[in-house]
MARZA-143184 format. One line per 4 residues: number of its first residue (from 1); their letters; for each residue y, z, x of C-alpha. Coordinates in steps of 0.25 Angstrom, whole numbers, always signed. Last residue first. Example, Ala and Ser with C-alpha at 12.3 -4.5 7.8 and 13.67 -1.06 7.14 Angstrom:
2
2	sa	-4 +29 +55 ~ -18 +31 +49
This chain:
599
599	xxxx	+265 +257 +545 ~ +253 +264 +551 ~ +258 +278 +551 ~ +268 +274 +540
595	xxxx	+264 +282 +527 ~ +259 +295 +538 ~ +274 +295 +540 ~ +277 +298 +526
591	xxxx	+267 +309 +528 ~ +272 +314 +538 ~ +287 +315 +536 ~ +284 +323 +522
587	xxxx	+292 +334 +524 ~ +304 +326 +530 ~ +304 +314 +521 ~ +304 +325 +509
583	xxxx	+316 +333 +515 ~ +324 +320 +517 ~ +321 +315 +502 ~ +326 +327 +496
579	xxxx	+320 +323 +483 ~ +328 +326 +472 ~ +324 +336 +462 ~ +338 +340 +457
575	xxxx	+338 +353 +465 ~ +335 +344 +476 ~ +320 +341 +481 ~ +311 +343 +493
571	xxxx	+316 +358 +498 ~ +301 +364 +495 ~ +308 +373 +483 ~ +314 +358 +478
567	xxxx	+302 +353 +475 ~ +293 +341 +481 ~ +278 +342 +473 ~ +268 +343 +486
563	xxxx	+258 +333 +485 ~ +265 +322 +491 ~ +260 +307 +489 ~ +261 +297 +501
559	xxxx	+267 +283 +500 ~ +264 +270 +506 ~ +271 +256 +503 ~ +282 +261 +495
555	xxxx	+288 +248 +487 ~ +304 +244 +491 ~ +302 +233 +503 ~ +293 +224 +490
551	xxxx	+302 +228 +481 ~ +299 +238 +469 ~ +294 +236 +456 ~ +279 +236 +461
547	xxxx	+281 +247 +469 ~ +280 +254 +457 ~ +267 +250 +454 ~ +261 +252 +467
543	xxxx	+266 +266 +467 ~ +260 +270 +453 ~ +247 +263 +459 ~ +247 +272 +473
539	xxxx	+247 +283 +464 ~ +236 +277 +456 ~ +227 +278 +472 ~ +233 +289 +474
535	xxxx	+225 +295 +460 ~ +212 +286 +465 ~ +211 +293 +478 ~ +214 +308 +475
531	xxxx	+224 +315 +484 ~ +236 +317 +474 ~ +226 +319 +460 ~ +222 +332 +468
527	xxxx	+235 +337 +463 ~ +232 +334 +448 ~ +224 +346 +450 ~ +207 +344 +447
523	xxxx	+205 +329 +447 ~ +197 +318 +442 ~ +203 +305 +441 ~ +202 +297 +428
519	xxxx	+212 +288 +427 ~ +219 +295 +416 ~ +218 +309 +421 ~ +223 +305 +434
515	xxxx	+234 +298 +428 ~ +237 +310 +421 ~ +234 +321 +434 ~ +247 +312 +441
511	xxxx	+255 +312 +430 ~ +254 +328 +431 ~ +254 +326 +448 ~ +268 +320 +448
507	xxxx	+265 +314 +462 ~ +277 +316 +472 ~ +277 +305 +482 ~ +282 +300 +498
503	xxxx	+286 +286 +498 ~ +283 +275 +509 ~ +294 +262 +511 ~ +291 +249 +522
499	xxxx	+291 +248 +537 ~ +300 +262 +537 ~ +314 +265 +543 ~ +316 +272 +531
495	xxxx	+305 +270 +521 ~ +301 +284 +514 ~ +302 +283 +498 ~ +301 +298 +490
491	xxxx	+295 +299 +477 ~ +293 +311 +469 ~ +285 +312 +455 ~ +278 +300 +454
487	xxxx	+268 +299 +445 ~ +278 +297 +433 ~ +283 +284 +439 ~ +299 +283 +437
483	xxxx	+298 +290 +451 ~ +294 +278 +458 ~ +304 +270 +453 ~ +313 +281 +457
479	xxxx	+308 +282 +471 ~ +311 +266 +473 ~ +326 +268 +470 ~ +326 +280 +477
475	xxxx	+322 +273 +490 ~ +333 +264 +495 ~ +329 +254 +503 ~ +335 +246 +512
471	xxxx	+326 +236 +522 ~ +327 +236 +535 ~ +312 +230 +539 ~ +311 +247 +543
467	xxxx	+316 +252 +530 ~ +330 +257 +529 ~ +328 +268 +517 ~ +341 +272 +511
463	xxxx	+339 +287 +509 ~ +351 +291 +518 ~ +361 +283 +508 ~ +353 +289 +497
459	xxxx	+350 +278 +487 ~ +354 +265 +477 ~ +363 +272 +469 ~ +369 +264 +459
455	xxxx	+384 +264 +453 ~ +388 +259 +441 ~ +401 +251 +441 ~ +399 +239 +431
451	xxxx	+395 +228 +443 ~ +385 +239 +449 ~ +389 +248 +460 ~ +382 +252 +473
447	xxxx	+376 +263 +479 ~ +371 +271 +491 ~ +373 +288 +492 ~ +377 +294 +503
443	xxxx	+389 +299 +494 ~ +399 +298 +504 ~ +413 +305 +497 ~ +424 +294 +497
439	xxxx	+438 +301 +503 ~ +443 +288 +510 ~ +437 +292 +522 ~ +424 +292 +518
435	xxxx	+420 +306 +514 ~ +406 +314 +519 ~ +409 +312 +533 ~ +420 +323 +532
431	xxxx	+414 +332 +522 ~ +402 +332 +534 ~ +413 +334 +545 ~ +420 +347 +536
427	xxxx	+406 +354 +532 ~ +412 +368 +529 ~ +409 +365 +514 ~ +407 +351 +512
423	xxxx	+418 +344 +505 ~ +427 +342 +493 ~ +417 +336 +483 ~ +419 +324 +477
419	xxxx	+422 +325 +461 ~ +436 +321 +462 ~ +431 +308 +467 ~ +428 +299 +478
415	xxxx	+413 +294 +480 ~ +407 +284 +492 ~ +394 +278 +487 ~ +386 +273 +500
411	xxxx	+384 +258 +499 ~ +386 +253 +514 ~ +400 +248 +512 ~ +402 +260 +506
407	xxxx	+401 +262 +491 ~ +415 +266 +480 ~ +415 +277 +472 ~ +425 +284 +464
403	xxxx	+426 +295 +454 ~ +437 +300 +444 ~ +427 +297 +433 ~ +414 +297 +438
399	xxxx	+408 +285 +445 ~ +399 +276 +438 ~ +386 +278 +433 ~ +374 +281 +440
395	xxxx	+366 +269 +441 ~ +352 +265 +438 ~ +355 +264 +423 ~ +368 +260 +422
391	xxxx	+376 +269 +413 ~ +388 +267 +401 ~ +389 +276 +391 ~ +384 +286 +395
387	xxxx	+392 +284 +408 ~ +382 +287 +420 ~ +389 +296 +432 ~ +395 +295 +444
383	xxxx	+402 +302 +455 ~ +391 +317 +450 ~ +387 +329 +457 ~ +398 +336 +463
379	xxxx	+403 +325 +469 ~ +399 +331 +484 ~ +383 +335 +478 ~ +380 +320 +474
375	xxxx	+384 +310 +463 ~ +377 +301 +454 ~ +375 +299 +439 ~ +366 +295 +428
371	xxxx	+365 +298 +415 ~ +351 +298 +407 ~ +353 +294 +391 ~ +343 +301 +384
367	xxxx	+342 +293 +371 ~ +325 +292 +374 ~ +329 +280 +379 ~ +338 +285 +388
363	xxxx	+329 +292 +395 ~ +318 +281 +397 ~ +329 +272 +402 ~ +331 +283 +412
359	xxxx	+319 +284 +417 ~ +316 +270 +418 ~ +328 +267 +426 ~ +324 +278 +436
355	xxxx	+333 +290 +442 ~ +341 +290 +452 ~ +346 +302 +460 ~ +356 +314 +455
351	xxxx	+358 +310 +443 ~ +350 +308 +428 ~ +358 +313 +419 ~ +356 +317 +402
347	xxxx	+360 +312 +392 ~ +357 +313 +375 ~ +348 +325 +376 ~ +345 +331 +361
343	xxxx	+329 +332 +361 ~ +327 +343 +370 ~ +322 +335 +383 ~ +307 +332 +377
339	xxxx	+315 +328 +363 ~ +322 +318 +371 ~ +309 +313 +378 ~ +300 +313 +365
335	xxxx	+311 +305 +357 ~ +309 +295 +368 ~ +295 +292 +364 ~ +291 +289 +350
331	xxxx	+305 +292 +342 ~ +312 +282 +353 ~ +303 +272 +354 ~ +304 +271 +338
327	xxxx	+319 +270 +340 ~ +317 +261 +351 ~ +310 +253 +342 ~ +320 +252 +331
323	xxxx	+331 +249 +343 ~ +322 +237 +346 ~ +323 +233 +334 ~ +340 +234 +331
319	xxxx	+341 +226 +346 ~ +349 +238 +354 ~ +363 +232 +358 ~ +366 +232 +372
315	xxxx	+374 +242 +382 ~ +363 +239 +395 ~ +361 +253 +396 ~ +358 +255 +382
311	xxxx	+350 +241 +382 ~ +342 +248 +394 ~ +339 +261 +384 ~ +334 +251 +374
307	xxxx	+325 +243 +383 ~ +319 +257 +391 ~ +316 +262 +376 ~ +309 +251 +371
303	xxxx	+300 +249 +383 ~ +299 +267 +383 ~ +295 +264 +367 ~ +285 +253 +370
299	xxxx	+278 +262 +382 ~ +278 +275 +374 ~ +270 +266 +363 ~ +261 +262 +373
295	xxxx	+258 +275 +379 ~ +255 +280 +363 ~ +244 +270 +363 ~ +239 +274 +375
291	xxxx	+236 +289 +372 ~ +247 +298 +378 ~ +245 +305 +392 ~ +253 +294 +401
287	xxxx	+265 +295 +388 ~ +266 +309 +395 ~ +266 +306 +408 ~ +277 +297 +406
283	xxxx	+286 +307 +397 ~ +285 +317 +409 ~ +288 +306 +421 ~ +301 +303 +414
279	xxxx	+304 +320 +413 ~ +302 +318 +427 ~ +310 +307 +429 ~ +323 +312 +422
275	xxxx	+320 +325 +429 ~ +319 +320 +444 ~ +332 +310 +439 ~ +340 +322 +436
271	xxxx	+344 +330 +425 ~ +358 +334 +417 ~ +352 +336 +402 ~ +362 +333 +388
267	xxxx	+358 +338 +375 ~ +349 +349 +379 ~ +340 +353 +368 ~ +339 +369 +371
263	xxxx	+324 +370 +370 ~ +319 +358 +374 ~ +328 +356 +386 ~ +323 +369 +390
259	xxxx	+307 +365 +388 ~ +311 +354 +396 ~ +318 +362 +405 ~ +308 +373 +410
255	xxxx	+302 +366 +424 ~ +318 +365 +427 ~ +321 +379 +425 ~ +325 +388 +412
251	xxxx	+336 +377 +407 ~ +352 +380 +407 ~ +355 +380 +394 ~ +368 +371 +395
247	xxxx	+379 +373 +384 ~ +390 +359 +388 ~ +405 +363 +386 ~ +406 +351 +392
243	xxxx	+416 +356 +405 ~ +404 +367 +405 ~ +392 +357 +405 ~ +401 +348 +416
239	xxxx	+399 +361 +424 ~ +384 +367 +422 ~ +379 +353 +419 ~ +387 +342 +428
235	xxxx	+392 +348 +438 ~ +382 +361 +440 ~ +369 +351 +437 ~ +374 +341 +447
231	xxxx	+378 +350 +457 ~ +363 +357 +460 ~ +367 +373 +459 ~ +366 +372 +443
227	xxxx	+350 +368 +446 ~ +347 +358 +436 ~ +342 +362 +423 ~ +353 +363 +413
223	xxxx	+350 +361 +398 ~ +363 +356 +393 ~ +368 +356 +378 ~ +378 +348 +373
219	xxxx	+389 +352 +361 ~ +399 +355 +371 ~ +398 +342 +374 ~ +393 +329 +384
215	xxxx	+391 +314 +382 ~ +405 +313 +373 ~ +412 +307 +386 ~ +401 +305 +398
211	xxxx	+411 +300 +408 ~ +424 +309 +406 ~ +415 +321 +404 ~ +407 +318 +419
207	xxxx	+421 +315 +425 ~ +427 +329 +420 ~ +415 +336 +426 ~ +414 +329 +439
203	xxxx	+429 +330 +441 ~ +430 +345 +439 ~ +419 +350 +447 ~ +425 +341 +458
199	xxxx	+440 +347 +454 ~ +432 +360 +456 ~ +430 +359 +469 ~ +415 +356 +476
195	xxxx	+413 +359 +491 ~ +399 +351 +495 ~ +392 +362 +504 ~ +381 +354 +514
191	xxxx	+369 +358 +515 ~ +364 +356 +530 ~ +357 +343 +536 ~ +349 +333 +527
187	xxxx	+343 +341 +514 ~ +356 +349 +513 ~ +354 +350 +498 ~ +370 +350 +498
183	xxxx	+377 +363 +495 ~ +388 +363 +482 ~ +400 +371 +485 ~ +407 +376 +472
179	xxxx	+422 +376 +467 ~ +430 +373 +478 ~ +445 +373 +474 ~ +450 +360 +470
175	xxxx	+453 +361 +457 ~ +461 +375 +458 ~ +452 +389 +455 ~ +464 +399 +451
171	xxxx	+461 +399 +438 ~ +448 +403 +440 ~ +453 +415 +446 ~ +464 +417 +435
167	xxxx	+453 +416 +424 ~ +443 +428 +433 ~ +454 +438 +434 ~ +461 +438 +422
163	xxxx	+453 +447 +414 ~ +456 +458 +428 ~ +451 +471 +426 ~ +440 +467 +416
159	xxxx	+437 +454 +423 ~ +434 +460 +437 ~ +422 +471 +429 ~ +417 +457 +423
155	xxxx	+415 +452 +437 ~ +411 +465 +443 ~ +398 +466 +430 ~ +396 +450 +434
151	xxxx	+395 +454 +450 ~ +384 +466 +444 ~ +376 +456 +434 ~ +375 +447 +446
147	xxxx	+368 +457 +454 ~ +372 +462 +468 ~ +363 +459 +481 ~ +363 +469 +492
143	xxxx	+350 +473 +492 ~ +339 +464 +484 ~ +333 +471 +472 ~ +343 +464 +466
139	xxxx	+336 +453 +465 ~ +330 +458 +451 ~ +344 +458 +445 ~ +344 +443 +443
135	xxxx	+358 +437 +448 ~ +359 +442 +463 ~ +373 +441 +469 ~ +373 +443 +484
131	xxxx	+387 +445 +491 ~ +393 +445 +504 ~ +389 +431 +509 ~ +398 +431 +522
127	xxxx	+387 +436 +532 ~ +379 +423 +528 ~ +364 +424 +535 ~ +360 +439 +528
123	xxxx	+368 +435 +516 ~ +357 +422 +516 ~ +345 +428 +517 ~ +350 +438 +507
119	xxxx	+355 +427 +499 ~ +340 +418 +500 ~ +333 +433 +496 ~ +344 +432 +483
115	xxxx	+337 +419 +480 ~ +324 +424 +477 ~ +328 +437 +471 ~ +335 +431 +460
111	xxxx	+349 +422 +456 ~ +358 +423 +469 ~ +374 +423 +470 ~ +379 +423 +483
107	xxxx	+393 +426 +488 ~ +402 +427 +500 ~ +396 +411 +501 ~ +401 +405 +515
103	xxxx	+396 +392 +511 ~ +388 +389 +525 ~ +383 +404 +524 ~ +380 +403 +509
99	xxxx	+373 +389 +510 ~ +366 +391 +523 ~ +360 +405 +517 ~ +355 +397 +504
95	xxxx	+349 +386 +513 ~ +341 +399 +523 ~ +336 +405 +510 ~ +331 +393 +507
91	xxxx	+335 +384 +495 ~ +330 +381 +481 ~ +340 +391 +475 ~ +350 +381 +475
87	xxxx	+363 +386 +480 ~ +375 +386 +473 ~ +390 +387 +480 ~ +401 +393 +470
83	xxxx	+414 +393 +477 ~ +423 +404 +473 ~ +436 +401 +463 ~ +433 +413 +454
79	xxxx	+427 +404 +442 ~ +420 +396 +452 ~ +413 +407 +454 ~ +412 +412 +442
75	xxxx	+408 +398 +435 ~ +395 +398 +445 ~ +392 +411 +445 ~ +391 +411 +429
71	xxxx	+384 +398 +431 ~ +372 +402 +440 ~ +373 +415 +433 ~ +367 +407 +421
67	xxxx	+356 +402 +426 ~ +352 +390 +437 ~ +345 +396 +448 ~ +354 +404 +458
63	xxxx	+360 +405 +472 ~ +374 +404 +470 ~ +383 +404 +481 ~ +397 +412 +481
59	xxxx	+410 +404 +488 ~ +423 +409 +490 ~ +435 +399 +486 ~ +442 +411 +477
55	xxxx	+437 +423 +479 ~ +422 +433 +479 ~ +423 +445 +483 ~ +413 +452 +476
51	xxxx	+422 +454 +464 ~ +423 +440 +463 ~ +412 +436 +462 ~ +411 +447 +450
47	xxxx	+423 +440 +445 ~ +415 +425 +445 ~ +403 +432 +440 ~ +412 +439 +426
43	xxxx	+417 +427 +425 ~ +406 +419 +426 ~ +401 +430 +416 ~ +413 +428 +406
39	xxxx	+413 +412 +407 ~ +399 +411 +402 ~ +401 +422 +392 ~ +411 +414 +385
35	xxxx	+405 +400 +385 ~ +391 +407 +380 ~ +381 +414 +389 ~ +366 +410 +387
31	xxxx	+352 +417 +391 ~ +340 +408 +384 ~ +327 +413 +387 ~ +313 +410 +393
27	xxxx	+314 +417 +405 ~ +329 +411 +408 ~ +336 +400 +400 ~ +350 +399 +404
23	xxxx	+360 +397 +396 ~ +376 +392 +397 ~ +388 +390 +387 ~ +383 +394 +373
19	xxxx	+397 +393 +364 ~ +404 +407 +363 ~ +417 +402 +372 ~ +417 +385 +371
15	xxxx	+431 +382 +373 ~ +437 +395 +380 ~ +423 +394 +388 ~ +424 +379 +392
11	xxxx	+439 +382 +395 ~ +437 +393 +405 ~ +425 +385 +412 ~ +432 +372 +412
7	xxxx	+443 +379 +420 ~ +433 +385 +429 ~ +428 +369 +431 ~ +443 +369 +437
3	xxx	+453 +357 +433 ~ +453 +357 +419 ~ +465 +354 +412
């Protein structure tokens, strides 16, 4: 049986052996490793670990795009019973030094020069971290640093004199050893490091299998594009895609995936809501540039689609001529979609935050049936996940296999499970405060359960906004309907404590320079378009017309556009392009006061 994911790992590769495991696209080309070789250079990395003194329960940080010595470190750390703590390379200098010192990290692992300046300002800060392990050989240059190719050649140098050595290591990893400590964004107060053991790895893998029977194969193909040090991209592609037996080609970069996805022909794609909607916002603006005629056709097909997804949902029988229509729908619009994402997706997810009805209709009329779940850093990712074959749209699924949740009095979902997380490294008063006393993890999150047993998400339990009249609002539900707008890019709701509800917004400047073009507004870069009188003055139209589906306490009455695009460099989004609401409200505290100067 299975207990250890480096039990997985050993089978997986006496099952699968010359079989493609992993890929990396890299300047333009392939570089692979099949099943065998896979397991021989995490080896040969867990060894050299070891070697350089790594042991059991020790913890090496990583400090690396995704690419193949991401998940050879990975596996041969785990491999060795040490504690794998990635780090996102998006951080400072001074937040990769917190990290290592507050995890005590004897080793850091680091991809190029850019990050190994962060470990020397770190190693210079942290007196325990005793080794530097660049991966590109021009970082080198740095002293004091040793290369990866040097800790694998000591790695295979261990196995020659002992073959055993590595097996009996990984052997001797029990189920609830600590496998990896995943740091919180820390946007409120310091990072916190979220202790995972296997057994957690374990029962998020084995409930994803046991709820998407027949969904997922050795036969699928992945084209990973999420960053492996984001726990939803490590749980459910890099380790669910090894219990699978799951190829993934991991893509060059997120700006190349498309042309990726086109290329390798995923059959199965772990995404976000940001990309759902962007790829959303992509088709629109395209069907904005064809003739009007075509539009119309667009429009009959989507109306067609949209009623033939629902019946999906709603588990009716297709009517025989409306299915001849949505088979002509299909080879006129939707066939574009799926041939745009490789041609052979059946699923593909959806989680982290919610993502518009419209959207998701959209996908699965186009036979791309859009999964969607919940869960959060201390579950390893996900406590609930969309059956296949039977989904809410709007919810995310029902609890996991194995897991439960029950709501507070005042809503917060409360989650028990062999998927919770064990604690917060050297934080014993927040572990505390994070459990009832019964042993329920708090989510933070609000909820509630439909009469079949989906379960909502209504909002942040901090971002509920308590408007001055006293009325509760929960903002994300407004922001997606704002979102499902392609001239929206980012919107943020302000409103707490508040006479009535403002909103800060990203203007997607291509649709933008479009609508320019068609109402004829002269301009030179589309930026210009953001202070031009009769361009605000459609913006405020777009908002207008959403409004319009909104309560009368629900519609933003004033609202101020930023021309800077948030990114995750400047520290305003999450490595799975959420908005870090608390940053944002910070940054931009003046001009969301100037909205209620006279208010």
């Amino acid at each position: 049986m299975e207990k250890t994911i480096n039990r997985v790992f050993v089978n997986r590769t006496d099952q699968y052996r010359n079989r493609l495991a992993v890929e990396k696209k890299r300047n333009g080309r392939w570089e692979g490793a099949t099943w065998r070789q896979y397991y021989d250079r995490s080896r040969a990395v867990g060894l050299g670990l070891a070697a350089r003194g790594a042991e059991k329960g020790d913890r090496v940080a990583l400090l690396a795009e995704n690419r193949l010595e991401w998940l050879y470190t990975d596996m041969g750390t785990l491999g060795i019973g040490a504690v794998l703590v990635p780090i996102y390379t998006t951080l400072t200098a001074e937040e990769v030094a917190y990290i290592v010192g507050n995890a005590g990290a004897r080793i850091l692992v680091v991809e190029d020069p850019v990050q190994a300046e962060k470990a020397l300002y770190a190693a210079r800060r942290c007196p325990h971290l005793e080794t530097i392990v660049a991966m590109e050989a021009g970082t080198l240059t740095h002293a004091g640093l040793i290369s990866f190719a040097a800790l694998m050649q000591s790695g295979l140098a261990a196995h020659r004199a002992d073959a055993t050595a590595f097996e009996k290591k990984a052997r001797a990893v029990a189920p609830d050893d600590l496998a990896t400590i995943v740091y919180t964004s820390g946007t409120t107060g310091v990072p916190k490091g979220a202790m995972i053991t296997h057994r957690n790895i374990m029962a998020v893998i084995e409930a994803l299998d046991r709820i998407t029977p027949g969904y997922a194969n050795e036969a699928d193909q992945a084209v990973p594009f999420l960053p492996l040090s984001h726990v939803f991209e490590r749980a459910a592609g890099h380790f669910y895609g090894m219990y699978k037996g799951i190829t993934a080609s991991y893509a060059q970069s997120v700006n190349t995936v498309l042309d990726d996805f086109s290329e390798k022909r995923p059959t199965i794609i772990l995404a976000v809501p940001r990309v759902c909607e962007k790829v959303y916002q992509k088709v629109l603006m395209q069907v904005a540039q064809q003739p009007p005629w075509r539009r119309k056709v667009f429009d009959w097909g989507h109306r067609i689609g949209v009623r033939i997804s629902t019946l999906r949902e709603e588990k009716k029988t297709v009517p025989a001529l409306l299915h001849l229509k949505y088979r002509l729908a299909y080879a006129l619009i939707f066939k574009r979609l799926r041939r745009a994402l490789g041609g052979r997706v059946r699923w593909m997810t959806a989680s982290g935050a919610p993502t518009a009805r419209e959207i998701i209709l959209f996908f699965n009329a186009a036979g791309i049936q859009v999964v969607e779940g919940y869960g959060m850093t201390e579950c390893f990712a996900p406590a609930t996940m969309s059956n296949l074959a039977d989904y809410r749209i709007g919810t995310v699924g029902k609890p996991l296999p194995g897991v439960e949740i029950r709501l507070a009095e005042d809503g917060e979902i409360l989650i028990r499970g062999d998927n919770v997380f064990k604690g917060y490294w050297k934080m014993p008063a927040e572990t505390e405060a994070a459990f009832t006393e019964d042993g329920f993890l708090k989510s933070g999150d609000i909820g509630s359960f439909d009469g079949a047993g989906f379960l909502k998400i209504t909002d942040r339990k901090k971002n509920l906004i308590i408007t001055s009249g006293g009325k509760n609002i929960a903002p994300q539900k407004i922001e997606n309907l704002f979102l499902s707008d392609p001239l929206f890019t980012y919107f943020i709701v302000i409103g707490e404590r508040r006479k009535f509800l403002s909103a800060l917004l990203t203007v997607n400047l291509d649709q933008a320079a479009l609508i320019a073009q068609q109402q004829g507004i002269a301009f030179g870069d589309a930026a210009e378009l953001l202070d031009h009188p009769s361009f605000v003055g459609i913006v405020d139209a777009h908002v207008a017309e959403r409004n319009g589906h909104l309560a009368r306490y629900e519609t933003i009455k004033r609202y101020r556009i930023i021309k800077k695009a948030f990114s995750r460099e400047n520290g305003e989004l999450t490595p799975s392009l959420k908005l870090k609401r608390n940053v944002v409200q910070e940054r931009y505290a003046g001009l969301i006061e100037s909205m209620y100067a006279d208010a």
